[in-house]
C-alpha positions as CSV (number, residue, x, y, z in Angstrom):
1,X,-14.3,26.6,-2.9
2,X,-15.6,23.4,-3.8
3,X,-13.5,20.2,-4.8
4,X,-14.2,17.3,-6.8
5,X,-12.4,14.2,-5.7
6,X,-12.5,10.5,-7.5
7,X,-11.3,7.4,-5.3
8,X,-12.1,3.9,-7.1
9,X,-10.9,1.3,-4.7
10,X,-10.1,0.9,-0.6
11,X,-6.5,2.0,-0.9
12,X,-7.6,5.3,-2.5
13,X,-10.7,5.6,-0.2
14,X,-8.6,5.8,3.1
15,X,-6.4,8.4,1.4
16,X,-9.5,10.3,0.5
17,X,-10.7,10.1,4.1
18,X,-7.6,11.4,5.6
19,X,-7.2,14.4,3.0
20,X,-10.5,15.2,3.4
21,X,-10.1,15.2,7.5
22,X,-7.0,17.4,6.5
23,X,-9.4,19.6,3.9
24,X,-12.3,20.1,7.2
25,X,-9.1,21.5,9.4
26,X,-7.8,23.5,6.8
27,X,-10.6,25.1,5.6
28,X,-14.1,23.9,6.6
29,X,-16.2,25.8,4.5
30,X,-14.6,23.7,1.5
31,X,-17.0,21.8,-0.2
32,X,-16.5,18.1,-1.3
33,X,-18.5,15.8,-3.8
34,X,-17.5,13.2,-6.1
35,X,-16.8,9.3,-5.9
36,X,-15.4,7.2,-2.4
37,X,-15.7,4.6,0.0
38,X,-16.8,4.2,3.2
39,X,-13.8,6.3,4.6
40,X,-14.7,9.6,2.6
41,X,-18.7,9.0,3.9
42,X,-17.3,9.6,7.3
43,X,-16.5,12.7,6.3
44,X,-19.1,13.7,4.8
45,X,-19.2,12.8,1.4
46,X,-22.1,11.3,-0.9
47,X,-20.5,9.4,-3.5
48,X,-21.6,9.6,-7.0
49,X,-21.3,6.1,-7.8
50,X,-20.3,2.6,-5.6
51,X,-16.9,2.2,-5.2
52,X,-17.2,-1.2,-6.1
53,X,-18.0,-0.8,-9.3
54,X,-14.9,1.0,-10.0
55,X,-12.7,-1.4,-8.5
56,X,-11.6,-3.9,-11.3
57,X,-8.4,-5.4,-11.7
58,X,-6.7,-7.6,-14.5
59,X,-7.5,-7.6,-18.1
60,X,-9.7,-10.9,-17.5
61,X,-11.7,-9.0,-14.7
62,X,-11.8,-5.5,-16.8
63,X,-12.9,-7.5,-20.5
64,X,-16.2,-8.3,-19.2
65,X,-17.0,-4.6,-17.5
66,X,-15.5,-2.6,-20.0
67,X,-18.0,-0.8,-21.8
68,X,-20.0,-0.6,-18.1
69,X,-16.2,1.7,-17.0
70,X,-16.5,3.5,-20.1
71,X,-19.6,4.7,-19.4
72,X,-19.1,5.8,-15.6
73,X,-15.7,7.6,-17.3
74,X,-17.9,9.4,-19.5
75,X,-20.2,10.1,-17.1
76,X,-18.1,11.5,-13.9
77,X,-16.5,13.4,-16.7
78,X,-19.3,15.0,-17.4
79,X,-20.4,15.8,-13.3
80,X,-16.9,17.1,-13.0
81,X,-17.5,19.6,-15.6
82,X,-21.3,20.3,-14.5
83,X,-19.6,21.1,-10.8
84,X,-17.4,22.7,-12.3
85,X,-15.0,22.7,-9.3
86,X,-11.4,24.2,-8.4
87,X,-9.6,21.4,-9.0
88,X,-10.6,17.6,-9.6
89,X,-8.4,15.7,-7.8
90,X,-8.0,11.8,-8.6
91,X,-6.7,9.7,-6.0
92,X,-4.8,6.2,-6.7
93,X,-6.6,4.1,-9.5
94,X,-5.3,5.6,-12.5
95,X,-7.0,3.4,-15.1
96,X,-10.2,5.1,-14.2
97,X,-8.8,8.9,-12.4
98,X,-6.7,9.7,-15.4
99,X,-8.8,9.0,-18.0
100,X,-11.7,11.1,-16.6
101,X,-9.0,13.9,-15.8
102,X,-8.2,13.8,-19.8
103,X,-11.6,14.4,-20.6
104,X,-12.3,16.8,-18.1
105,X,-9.3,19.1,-19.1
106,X,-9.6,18.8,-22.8
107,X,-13.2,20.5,-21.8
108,X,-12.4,22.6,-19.6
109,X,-8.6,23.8,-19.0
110,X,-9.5,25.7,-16.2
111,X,-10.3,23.1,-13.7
112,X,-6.6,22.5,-11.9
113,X,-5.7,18.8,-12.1
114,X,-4.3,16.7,-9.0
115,X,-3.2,13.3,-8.8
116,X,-2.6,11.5,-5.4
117,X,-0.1,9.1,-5.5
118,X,2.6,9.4,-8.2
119,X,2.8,6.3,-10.7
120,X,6.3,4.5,-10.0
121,X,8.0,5.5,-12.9
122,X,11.4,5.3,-11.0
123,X,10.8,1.3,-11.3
124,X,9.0,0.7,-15.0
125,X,7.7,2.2,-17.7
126,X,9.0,6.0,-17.0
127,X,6.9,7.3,-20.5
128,X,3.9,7.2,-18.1
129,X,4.9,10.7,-16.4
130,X,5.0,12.9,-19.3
131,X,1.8,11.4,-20.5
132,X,0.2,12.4,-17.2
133,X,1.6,15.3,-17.6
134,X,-0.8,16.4,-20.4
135,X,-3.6,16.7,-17.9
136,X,-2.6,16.6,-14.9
137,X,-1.2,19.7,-13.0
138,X,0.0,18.6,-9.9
139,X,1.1,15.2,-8.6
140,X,1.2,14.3,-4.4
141,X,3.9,11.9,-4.1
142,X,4.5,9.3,-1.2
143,X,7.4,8.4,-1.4
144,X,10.2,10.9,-0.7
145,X,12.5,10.2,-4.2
146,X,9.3,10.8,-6.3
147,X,9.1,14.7,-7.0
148,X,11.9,15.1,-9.0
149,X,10.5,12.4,-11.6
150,X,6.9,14.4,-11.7
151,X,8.7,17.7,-12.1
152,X,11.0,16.6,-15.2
153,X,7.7,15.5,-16.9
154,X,6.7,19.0,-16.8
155,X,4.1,18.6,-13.0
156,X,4.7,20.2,-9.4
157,X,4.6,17.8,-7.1
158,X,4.7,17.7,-3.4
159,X,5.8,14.5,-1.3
160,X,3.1,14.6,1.5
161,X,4.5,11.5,3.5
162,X,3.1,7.6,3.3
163,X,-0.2,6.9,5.1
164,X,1.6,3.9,7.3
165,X,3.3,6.9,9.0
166,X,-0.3,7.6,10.7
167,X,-0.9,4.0,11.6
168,X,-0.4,3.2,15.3
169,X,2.5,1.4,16.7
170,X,1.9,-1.6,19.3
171,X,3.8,-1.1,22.4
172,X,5.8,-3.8,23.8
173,X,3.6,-4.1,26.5
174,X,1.0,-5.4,23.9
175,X,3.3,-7.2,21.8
176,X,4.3,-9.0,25.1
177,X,0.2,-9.5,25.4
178,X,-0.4,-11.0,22.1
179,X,2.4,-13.9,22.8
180,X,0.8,-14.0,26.2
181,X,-2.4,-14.2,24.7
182,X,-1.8,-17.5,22.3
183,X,0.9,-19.2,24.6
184,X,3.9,-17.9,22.6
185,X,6.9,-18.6,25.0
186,X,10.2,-17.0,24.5
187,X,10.8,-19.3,21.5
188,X,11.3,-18.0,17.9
189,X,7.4,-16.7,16.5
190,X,7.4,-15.6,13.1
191,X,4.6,-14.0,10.8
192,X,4.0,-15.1,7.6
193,X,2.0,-13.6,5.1
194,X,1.2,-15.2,1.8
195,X,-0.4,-12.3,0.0
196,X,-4.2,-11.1,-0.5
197,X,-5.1,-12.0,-4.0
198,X,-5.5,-15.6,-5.2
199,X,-2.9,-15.7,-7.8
200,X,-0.3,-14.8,-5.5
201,X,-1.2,-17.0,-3.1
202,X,-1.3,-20.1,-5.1
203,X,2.0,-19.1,-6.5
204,X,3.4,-18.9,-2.5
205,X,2.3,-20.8,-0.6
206,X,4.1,-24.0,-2.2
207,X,7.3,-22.1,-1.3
208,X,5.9,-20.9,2.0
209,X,4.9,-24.0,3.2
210,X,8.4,-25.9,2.9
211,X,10.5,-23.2,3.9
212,X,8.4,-23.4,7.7
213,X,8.4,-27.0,7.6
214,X,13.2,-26.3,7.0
215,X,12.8,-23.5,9.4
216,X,11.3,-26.1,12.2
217,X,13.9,-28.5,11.8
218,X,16.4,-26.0,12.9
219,X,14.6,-24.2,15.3
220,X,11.8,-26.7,17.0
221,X,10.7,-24.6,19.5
222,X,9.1,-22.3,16.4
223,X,5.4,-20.5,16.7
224,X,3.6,-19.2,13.4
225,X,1.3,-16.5,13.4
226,X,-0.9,-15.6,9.9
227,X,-3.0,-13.0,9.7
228,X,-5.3,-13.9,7.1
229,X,-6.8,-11.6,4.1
230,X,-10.5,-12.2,3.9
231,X,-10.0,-12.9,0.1
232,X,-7.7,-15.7,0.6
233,X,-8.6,-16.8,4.0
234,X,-9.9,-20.4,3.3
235,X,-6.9,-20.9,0.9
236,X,-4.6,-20.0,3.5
237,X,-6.3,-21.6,6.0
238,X,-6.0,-25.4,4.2
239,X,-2.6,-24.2,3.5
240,X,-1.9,-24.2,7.2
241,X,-2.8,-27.0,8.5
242,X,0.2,-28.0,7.1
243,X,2.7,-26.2,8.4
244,X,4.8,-26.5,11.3
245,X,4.4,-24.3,14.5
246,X,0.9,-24.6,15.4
247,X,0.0,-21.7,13.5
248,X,-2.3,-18.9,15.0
249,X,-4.8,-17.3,12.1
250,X,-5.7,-13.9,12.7
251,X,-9.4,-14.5,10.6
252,X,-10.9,-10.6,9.7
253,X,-14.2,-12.3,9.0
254,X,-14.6,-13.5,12.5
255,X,-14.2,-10.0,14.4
256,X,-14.8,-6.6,13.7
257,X,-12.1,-4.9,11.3
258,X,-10.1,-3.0,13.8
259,X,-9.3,-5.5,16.3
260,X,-7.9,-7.8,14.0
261,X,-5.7,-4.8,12.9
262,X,-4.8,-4.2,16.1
263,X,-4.0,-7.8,16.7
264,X,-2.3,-7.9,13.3
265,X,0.1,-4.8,14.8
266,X,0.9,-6.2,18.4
267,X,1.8,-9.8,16.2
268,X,4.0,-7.7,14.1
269,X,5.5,-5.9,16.8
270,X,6.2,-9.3,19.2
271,X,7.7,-11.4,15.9
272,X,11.2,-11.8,15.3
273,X,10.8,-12.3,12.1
274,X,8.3,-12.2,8.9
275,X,7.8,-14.3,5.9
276,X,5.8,-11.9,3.5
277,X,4.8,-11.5,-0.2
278,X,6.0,-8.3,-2.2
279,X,3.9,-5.3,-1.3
280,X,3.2,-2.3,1.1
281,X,2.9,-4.8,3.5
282,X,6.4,-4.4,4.1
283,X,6.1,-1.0,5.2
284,X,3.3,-2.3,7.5
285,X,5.8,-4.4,9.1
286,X,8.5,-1.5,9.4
287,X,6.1,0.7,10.9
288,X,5.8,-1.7,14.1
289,X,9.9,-2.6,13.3
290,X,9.9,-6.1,12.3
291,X,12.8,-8.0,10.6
292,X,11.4,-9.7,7.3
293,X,12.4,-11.5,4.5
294,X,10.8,-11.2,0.7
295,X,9.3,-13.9,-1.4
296,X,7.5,-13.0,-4.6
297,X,6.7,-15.5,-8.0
298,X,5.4,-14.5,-10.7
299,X,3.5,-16.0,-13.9
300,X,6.4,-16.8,-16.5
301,X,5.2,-13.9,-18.9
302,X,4.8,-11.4,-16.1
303,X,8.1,-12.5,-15.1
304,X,10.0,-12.2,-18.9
305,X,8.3,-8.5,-19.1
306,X,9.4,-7.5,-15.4
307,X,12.8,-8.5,-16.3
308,X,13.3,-6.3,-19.4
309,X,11.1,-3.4,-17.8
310,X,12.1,-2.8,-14.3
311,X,14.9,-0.2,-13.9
312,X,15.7,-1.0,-10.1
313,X,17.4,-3.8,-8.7
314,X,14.8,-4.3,-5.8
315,X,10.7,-3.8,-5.2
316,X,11.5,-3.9,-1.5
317,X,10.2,0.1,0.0
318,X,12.5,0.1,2.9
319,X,15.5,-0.7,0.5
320,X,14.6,1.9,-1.5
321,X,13.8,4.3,0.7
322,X,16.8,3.5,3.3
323,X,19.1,3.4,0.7
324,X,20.4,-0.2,1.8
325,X,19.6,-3.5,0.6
326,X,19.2,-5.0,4.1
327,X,15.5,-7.0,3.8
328,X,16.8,-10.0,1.3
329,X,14.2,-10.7,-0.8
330,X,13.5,-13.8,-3.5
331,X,12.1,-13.3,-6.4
332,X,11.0,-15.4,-9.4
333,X,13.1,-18.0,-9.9
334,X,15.4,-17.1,-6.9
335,X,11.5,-17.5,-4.6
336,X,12.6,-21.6,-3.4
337,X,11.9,-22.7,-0.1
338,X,15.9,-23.5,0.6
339,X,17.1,-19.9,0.4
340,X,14.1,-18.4,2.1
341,X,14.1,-20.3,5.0
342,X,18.2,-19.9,5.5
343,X,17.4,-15.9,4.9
344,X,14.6,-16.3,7.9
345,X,17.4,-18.3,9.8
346,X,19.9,-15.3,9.7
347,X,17.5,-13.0,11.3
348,X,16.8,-15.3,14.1
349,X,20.4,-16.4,14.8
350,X,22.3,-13.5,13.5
351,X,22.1,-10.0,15.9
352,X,23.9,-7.8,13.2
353,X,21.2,-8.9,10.3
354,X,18.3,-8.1,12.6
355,X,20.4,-4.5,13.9
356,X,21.4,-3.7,10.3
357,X,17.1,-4.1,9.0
358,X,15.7,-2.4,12.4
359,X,17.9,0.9,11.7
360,X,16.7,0.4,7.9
361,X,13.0,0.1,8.8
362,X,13.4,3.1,11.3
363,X,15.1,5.0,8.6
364,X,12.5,4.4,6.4
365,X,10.0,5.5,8.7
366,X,11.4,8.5,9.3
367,X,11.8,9.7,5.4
368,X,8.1,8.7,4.7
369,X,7.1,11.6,7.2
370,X,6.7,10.1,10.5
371,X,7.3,13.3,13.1
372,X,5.5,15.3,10.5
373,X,1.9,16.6,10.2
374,X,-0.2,13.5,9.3
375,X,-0.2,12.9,5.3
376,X,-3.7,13.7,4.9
377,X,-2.9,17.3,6.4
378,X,0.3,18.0,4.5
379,X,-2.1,16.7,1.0
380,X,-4.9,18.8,1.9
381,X,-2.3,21.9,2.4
382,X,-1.1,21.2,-1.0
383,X,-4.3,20.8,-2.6
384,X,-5.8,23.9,-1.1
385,X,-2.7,25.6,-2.6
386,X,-2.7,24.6,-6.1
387,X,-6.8,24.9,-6.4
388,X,-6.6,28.8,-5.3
389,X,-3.4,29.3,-7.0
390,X,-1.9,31.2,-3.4
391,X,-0.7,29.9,-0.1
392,X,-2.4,28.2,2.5
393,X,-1.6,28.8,6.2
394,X,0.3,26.5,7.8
């Protein structure tokens, strides 16, 4: 059987990795080509084109490469048809996976469909499902609420469990080492994390930045930790000199990736509390069970669209997914300094606020598969199914 798989930026690259570690357990004499990152190379693949060139976000950023995107559309169209494959499965990116899948099944109707990671049409814009539905088969989901949305559009879908799920979790032994580490006493350390993209950033860190300097006044014996995103890291960094409690900055481009992420974990795991932007980053701080509070802004137009678009009534994952509305978050107009920094004061000072969001995070946890078979094993089951059209040992 052979497989043609399309991941266009990092997110979708370590997904790609892990179903295709699932795919070599499964069934190694599958064979893989198509487009991914470093991740998919060590497991074997070649990819078709650079990742990088795929990766484009924003209008402002897309404008300029458009007719370039249009072209590598056309042409992985075109490979996926001369491979003809079992199935083309696109993972994430759906600007650039969907569009090739279109052409690709108005070609050919007999190469099965699969797209990996189901568009959040429980929050906005829920049209998009029953247009993916015109070429697209089959939908793996990662969050647990998600099938039912795909299979009213007309899809199967399997929920196949978030990747933070397979992420380690620092022991308390090395949580206990990191505040060792950078002469964190058994005063109050909390992580804060401003976001990875510029825009964000500059939006934050105005808000950030006072609600420390509040949270110090109350609590002097305070201690910051940031890990740092490499995009942002001398923006931050200014930032920070700033702010009270003689922040620590975990910098990715000064060490190699992985011990910053597992210095990035053991700081998660030995905070009391976080400070964070909106994002998956909030299941990242679950995973190692650490109290947070939400701050997002937005541009004024983003914000007057959101508002008449969105259809929940919070973009926190481990309030959806708990089904509580434990980790406060401020958004928009409600993202001031004040309320943040009396929302971080609650979890440090209050023991039922900082109970009530562990049980939430470990709730959450547990309903995005952790105990399970390792996402990338329960995706490459289900896409092993749905390209032969039978069952696939379990």
């Amino acid at each position: 059987m052979k497989l043609y798989l399309i991941a266009g930026e990092p997110s979708g690259d370590r997904l790609g990795g892990a179903l295709m570690a699932g795919l070599r357990e499964l069934s190694p004499a599958v064979q893989v080509v198509g487009i991914g990152g470093p991740r998919m190379a060590e497991q074997g693949l070649s990819s078709r084109v650079p990742i990088d060139e795929l990766t484009v976000m924003g209008l402002a950023e897309i404008l300029p490469k458009y007719r370039s995107l249009m072209r590598h559309i056309d042409n992985t169209a075109q490979d996926v048809l001369h491979e003809a494959p079992a199935a083309l499965v696109t993972i994430d990116l759906p600007e650039f996976g969907l569009r090739v899948a279109s052409r690709v099944r108005a070609a050919n109707p007999g190469i099965r469909t699969i797209h990996y990671v189901a568009p959040s049409v429980w929050a906005w814009r829920p049209g998009r499902a029953a247009k993916m539905a015109r070429h697209i088969d089959h939908v793996l989901a990662l969050l647990p609420f998600e099938p039912p949305w795909m299979t009213a559009a007309g899809m199967g879908c399997d929920f196949v469990g978030h990747p933070v799920v397979a992420e380690p979790v620092a022991t308390p032994a090395d949580a206990a080492a990191f505040r060792a580490a950078h002469g964190i006493d058994g005063g109050p350390m909390v992580v804060v994390l401003p976001g990875s993209r510029v825009g964000e950033v500059r939006r934050l860190l105005p808000v950030f930045g006072p609600a420390l300097q509040a949270l110090a006044a109350r609590h002097p014996g305070l201690r910051v930790v940031v890990p740092l995103a490499a995009p942002v890291a001398d923006t931050v960094t200014a930032a920070a000199r700033d702010w009270p409690g003689r922040p620590v900055l975990l910098d990715p481009r000064h060490q190699p990736p992985e011990v910053t992420e597992t210095a990035k974990r053991a700081a998660f795991a030995g905070a009391d509390a976080a400070l964070a932007a909106s994002g998956t980053v909030s299941l990242e701080l679950a995973a190692q069970g650490c109290p947070t509070v939400v701050a997002y802004d937005f541009a004024p137009l983003t914000w007057f669209l959101m508002k008449r678009m969105v259809r929940v009534d919070t973009v926190t994952l481990v309030n959806l997914v708990s089904e509580t509305r434990t980790v406060p978050e401020y958004l928009g107009p409600d993202c001031r300094p004040g309320p943040v920094a009396d929302a971080l004061c609650r979890l440090l000072t209050d023991p039922a606020a900082h109970a009530a969001q562990k049980a939430a995070m470990a709730t959450t946890m547990q309903r995005l598969g952790q105990g399970d078979d390792h996402p990338g094993l329960r995706a490459a089951r289900a896409v092993l199914r749905v390209a032969s059209g039978g069952q696939v040992p379990r």
